[in-house]
Biopython code that builds the backbone (N, CA, C, O; Angstrom):
import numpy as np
from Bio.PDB.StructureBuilder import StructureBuilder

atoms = [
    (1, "UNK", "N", (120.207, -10.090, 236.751)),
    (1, "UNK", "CA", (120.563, -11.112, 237.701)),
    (1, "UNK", "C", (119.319, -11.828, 238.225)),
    (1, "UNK", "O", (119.316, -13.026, 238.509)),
    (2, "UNK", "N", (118.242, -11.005, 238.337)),
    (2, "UNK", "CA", (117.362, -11.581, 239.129)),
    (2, "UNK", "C", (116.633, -12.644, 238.488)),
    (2, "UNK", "O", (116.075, -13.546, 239.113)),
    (3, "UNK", "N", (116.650, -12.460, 236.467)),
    (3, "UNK", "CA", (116.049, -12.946, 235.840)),
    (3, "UNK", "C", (116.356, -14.153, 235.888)),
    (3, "UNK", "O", (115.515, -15.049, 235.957)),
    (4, "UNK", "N", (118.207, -14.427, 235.843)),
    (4, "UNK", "CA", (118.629, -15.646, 235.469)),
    (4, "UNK", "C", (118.533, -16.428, 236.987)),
    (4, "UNK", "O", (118.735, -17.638, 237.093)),
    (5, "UNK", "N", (118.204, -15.581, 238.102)),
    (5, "UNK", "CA", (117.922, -16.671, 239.315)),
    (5, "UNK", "C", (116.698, -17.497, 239.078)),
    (5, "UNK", "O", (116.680, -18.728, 239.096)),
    (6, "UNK", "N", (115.690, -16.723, 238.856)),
    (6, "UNK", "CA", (114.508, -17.145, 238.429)),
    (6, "UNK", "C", (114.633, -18.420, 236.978)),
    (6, "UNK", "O", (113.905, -19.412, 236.935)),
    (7, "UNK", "N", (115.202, -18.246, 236.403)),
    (7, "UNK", "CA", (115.555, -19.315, 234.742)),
    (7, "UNK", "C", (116.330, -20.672, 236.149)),
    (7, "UNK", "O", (115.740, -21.749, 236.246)),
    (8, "UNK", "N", (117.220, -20.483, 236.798)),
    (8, "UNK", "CA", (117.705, -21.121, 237.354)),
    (8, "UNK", "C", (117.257, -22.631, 238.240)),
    (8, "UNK", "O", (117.494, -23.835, 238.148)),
    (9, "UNK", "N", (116.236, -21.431, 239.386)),
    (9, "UNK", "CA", (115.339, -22.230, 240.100)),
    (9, "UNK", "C", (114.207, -23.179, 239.413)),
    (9, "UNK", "O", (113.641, -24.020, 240.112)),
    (10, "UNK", "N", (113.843, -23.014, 237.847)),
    (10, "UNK", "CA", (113.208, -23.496, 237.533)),
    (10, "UNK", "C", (113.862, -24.591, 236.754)),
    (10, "UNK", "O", (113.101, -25.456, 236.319)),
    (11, "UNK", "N", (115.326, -24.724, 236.464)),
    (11, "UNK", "CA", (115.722, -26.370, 235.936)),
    (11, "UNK", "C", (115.641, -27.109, 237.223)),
    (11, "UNK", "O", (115.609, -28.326, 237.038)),
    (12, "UNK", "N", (115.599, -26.764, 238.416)),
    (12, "UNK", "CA", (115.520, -27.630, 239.715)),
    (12, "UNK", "C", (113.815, -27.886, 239.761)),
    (12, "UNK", "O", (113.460, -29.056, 239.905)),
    (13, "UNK", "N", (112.918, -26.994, 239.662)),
    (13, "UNK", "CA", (112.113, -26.939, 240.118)),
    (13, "UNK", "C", (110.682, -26.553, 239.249)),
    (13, "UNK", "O", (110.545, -25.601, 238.481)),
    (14, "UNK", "N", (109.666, -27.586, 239.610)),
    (14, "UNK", "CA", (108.149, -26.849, 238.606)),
    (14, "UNK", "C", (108.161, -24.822, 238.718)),
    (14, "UNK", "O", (108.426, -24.104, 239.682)),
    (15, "UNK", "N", (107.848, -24.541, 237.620)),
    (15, "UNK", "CA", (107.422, -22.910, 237.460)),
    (15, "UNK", "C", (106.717, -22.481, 239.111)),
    (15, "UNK", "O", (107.244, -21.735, 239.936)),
    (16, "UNK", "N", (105.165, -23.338, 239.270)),
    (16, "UNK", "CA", (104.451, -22.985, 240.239)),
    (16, "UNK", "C", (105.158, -23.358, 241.214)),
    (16, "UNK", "O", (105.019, -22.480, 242.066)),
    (17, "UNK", "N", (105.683, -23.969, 241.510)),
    (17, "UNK", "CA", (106.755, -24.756, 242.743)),
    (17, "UNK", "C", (107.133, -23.815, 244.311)),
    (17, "UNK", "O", (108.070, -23.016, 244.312)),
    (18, "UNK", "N", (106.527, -23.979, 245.203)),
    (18, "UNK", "CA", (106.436, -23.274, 246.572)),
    (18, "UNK", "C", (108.573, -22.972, 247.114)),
    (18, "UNK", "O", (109.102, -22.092, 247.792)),
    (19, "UNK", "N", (109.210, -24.307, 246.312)),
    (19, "UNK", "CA", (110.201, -24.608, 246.380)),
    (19, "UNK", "C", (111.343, -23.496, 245.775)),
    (19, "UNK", "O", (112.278, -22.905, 246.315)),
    (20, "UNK", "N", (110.751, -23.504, 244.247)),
    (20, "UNK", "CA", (111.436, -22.193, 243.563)),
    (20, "UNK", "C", (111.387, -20.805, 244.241)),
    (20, "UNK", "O", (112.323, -20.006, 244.232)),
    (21, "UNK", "N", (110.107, -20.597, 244.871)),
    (21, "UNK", "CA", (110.181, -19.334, 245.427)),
    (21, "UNK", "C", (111.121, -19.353, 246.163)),
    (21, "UNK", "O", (111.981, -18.472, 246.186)),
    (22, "UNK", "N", (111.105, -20.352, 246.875)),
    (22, "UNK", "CA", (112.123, -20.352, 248.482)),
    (22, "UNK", "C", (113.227, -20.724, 248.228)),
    (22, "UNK", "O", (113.950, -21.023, 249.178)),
    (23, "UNK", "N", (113.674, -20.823, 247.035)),
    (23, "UNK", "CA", (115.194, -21.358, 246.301)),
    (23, "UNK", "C", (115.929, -19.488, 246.057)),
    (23, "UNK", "O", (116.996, -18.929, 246.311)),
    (24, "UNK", "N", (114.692, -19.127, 245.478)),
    (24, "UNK", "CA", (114.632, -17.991, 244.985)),
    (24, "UNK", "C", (115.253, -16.825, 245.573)),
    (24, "UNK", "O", (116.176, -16.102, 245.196)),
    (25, "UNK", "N", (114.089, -16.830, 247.169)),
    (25, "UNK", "CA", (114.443, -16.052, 247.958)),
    (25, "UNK", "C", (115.421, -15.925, 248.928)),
    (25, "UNK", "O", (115.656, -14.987, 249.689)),
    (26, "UNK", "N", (116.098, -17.281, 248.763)),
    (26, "UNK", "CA", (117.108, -17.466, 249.583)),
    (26, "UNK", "C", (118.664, -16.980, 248.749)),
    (26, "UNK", "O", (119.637, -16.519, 249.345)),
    (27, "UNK", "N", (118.594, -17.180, 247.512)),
    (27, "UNK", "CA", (119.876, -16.390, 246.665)),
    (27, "UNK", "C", (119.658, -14.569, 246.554)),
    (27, "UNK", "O", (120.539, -13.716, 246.446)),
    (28, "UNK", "N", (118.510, -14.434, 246.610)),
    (28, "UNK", "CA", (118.278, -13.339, 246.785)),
    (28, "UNK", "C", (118.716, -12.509, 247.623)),
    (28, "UNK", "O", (119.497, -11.596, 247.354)),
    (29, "UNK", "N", (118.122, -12.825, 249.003)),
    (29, "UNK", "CA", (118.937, -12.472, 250.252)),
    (29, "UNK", "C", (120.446, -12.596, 250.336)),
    (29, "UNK", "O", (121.069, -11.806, 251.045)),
    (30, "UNK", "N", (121.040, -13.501, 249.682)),
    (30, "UNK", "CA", (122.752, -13.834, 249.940)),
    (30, "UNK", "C", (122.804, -12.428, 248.615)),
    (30, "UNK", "O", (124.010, -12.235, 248.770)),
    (31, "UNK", "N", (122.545, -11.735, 247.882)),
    (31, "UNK", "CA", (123.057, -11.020, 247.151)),
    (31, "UNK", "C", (122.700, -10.057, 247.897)),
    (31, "UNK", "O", (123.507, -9.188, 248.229)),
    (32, "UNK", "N", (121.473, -10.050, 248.273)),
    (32, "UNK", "CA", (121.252, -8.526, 249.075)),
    (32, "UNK", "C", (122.465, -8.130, 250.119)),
    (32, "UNK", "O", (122.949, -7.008, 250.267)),
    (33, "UNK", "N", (122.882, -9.515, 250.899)),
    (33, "UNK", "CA", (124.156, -9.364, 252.146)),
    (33, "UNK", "C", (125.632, -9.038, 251.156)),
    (33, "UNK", "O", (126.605, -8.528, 251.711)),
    (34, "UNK", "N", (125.664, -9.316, 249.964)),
    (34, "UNK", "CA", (126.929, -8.747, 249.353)),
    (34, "UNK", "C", (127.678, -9.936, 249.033)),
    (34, "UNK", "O", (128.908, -9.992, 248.994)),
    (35, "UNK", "N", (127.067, -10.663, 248.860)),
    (35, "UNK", "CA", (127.929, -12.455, 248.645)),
    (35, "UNK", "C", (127.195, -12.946, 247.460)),
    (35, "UNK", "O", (127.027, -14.164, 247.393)),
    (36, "UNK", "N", (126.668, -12.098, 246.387)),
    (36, "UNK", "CA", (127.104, -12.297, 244.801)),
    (36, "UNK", "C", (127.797, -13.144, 244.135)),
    (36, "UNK", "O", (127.477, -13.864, 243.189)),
    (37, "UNK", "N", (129.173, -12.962, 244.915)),
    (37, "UNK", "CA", (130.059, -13.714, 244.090)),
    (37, "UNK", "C", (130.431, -14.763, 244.188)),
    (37, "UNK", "O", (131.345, -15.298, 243.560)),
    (38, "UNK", "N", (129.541, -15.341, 245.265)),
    (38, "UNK", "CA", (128.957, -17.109, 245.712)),
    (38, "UNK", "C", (128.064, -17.910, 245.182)),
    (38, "UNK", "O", (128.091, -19.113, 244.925)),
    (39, "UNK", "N", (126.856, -16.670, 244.981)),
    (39, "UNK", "CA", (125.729, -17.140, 244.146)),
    (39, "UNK", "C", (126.037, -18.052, 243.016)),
    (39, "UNK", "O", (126.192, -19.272, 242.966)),
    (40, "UNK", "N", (126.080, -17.121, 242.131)),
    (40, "UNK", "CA", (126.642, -17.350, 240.758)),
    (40, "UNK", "C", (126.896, -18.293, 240.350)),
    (40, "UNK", "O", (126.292, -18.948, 239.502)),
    (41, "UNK", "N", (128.190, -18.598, 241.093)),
    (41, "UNK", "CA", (128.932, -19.730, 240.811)),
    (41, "UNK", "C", (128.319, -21.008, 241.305)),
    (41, "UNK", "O", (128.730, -22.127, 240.995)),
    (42, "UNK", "N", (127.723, -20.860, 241.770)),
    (42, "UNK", "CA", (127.291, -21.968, 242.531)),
    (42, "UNK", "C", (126.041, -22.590, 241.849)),
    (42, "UNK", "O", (125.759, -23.785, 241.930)),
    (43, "UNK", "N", (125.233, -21.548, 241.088)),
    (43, "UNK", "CA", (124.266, -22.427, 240.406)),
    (43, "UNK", "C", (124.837, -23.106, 239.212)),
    (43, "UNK", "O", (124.257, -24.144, 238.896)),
    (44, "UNK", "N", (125.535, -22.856, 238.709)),
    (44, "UNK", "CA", (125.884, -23.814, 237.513)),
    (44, "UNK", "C", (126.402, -25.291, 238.060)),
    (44, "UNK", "O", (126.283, -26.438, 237.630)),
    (45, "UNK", "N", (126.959, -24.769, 239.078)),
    (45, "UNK", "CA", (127.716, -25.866, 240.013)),
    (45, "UNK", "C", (126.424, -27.045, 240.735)),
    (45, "UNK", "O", (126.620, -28.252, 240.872)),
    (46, "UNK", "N", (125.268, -26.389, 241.076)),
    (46, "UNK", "CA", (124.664, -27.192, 241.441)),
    (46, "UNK", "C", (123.686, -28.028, 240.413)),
    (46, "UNK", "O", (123.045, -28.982, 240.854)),
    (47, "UNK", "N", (123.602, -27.684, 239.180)),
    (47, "UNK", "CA", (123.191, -28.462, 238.028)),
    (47, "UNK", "C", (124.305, -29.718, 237.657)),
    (47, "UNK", "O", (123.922, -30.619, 236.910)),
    (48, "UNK", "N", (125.144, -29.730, 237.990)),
    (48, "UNK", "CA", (125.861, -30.863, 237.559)),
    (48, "UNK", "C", (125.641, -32.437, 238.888)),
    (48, "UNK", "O", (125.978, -33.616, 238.774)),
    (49, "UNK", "N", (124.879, -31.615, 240.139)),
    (49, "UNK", "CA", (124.598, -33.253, 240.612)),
    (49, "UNK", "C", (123.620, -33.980, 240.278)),
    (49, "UNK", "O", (123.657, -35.199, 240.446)),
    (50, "UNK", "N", (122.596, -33.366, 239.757)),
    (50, "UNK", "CA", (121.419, -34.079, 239.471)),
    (50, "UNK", "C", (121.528, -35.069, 238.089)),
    (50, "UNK", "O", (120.790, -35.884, 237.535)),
    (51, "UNK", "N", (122.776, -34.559, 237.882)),
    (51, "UNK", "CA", (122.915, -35.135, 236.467)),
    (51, "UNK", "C", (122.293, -34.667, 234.987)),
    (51, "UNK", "O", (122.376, -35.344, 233.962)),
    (52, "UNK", "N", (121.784, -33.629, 235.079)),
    (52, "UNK", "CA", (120.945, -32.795, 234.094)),
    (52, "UNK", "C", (121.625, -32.816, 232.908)),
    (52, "UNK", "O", (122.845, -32.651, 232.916)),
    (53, "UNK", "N", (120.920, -33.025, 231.709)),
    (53, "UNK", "CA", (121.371, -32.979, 230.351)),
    (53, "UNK", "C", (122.291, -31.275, 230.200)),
    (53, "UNK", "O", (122.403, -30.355, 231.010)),
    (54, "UNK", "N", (122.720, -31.421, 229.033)),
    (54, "UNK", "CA", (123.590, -30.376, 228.668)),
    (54, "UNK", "C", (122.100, -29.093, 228.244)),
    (54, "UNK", "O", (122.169, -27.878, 228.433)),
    (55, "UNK", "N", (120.969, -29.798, 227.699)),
    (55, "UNK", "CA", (120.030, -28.839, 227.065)),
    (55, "UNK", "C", (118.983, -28.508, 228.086)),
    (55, "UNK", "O", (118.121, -27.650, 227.890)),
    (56, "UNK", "N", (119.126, -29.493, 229.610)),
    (56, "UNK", "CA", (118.490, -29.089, 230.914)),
    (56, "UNK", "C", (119.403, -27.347, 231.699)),
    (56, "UNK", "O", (119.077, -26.227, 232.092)),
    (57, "UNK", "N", (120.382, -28.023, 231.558)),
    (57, "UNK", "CA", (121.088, -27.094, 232.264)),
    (57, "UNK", "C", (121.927, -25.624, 231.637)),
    (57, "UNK", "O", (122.674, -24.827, 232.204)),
    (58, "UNK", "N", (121.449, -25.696, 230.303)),
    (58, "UNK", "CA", (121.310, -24.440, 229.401)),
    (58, "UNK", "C", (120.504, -23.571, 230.134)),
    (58, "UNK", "O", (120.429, -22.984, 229.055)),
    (59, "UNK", "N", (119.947, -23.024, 230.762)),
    (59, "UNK", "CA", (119.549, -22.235, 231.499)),
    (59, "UNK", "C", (120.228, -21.380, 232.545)),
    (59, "UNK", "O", (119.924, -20.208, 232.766)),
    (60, "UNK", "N", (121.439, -22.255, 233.345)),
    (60, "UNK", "CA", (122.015, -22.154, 234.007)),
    (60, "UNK", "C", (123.590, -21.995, 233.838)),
    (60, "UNK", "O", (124.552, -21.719, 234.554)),
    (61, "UNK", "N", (123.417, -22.214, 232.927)),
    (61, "UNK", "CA", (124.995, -21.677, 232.174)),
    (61, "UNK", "C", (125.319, -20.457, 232.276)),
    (61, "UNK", "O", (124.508, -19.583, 231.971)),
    (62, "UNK", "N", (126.548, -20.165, 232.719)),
    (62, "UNK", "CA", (127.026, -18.477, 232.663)),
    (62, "UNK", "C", (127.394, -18.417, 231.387)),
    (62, "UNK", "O", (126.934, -17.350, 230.981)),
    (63, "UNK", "N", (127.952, -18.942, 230.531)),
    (63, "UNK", "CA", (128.425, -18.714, 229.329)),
    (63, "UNK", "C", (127.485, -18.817, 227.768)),
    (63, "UNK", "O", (127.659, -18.817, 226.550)),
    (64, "UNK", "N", (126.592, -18.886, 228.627)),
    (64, "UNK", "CA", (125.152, -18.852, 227.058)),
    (64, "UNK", "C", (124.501, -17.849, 226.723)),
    (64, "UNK", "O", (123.687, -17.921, 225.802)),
]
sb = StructureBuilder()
sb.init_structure("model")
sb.init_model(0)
sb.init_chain("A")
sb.init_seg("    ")
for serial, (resi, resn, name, xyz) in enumerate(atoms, 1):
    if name == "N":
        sb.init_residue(resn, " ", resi, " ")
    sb.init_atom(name, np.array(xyz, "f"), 0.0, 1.0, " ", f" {name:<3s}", serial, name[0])
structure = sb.get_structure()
């Protein structure tokens, strides 16, 4: 899980990015409180406003 948060934060965000961390650590914490099953869903969900290609948002796919 933790890996694909990390694959995640980085179609939003540069690798070095102060942003990813804090993208990072903030899904982190919502799994640590037991709300998992918000996360999740929600990052695939949030790749579709930016408008991200289908081969941007391969990363973020639950189904790949």
């Amino acid at each position: 899980m933790i890996e694909y948060l990390w694959k995640a934060a980085f179609v939003f965000y540069y690798q070095t990015s102060t942003q990813a961390e804090a993208r990072q650590s903030k899904r982190l914490q919502l799994i640590l409180e037991g709300k998992s099953s918000s996360v999740a869903p929600g990052i695939p969900r949030s790749a579709t406003l930016p408008k991200l290609t289908p081969q941007e948002r391969k990363p973020v796919n639950l189904s790949h």
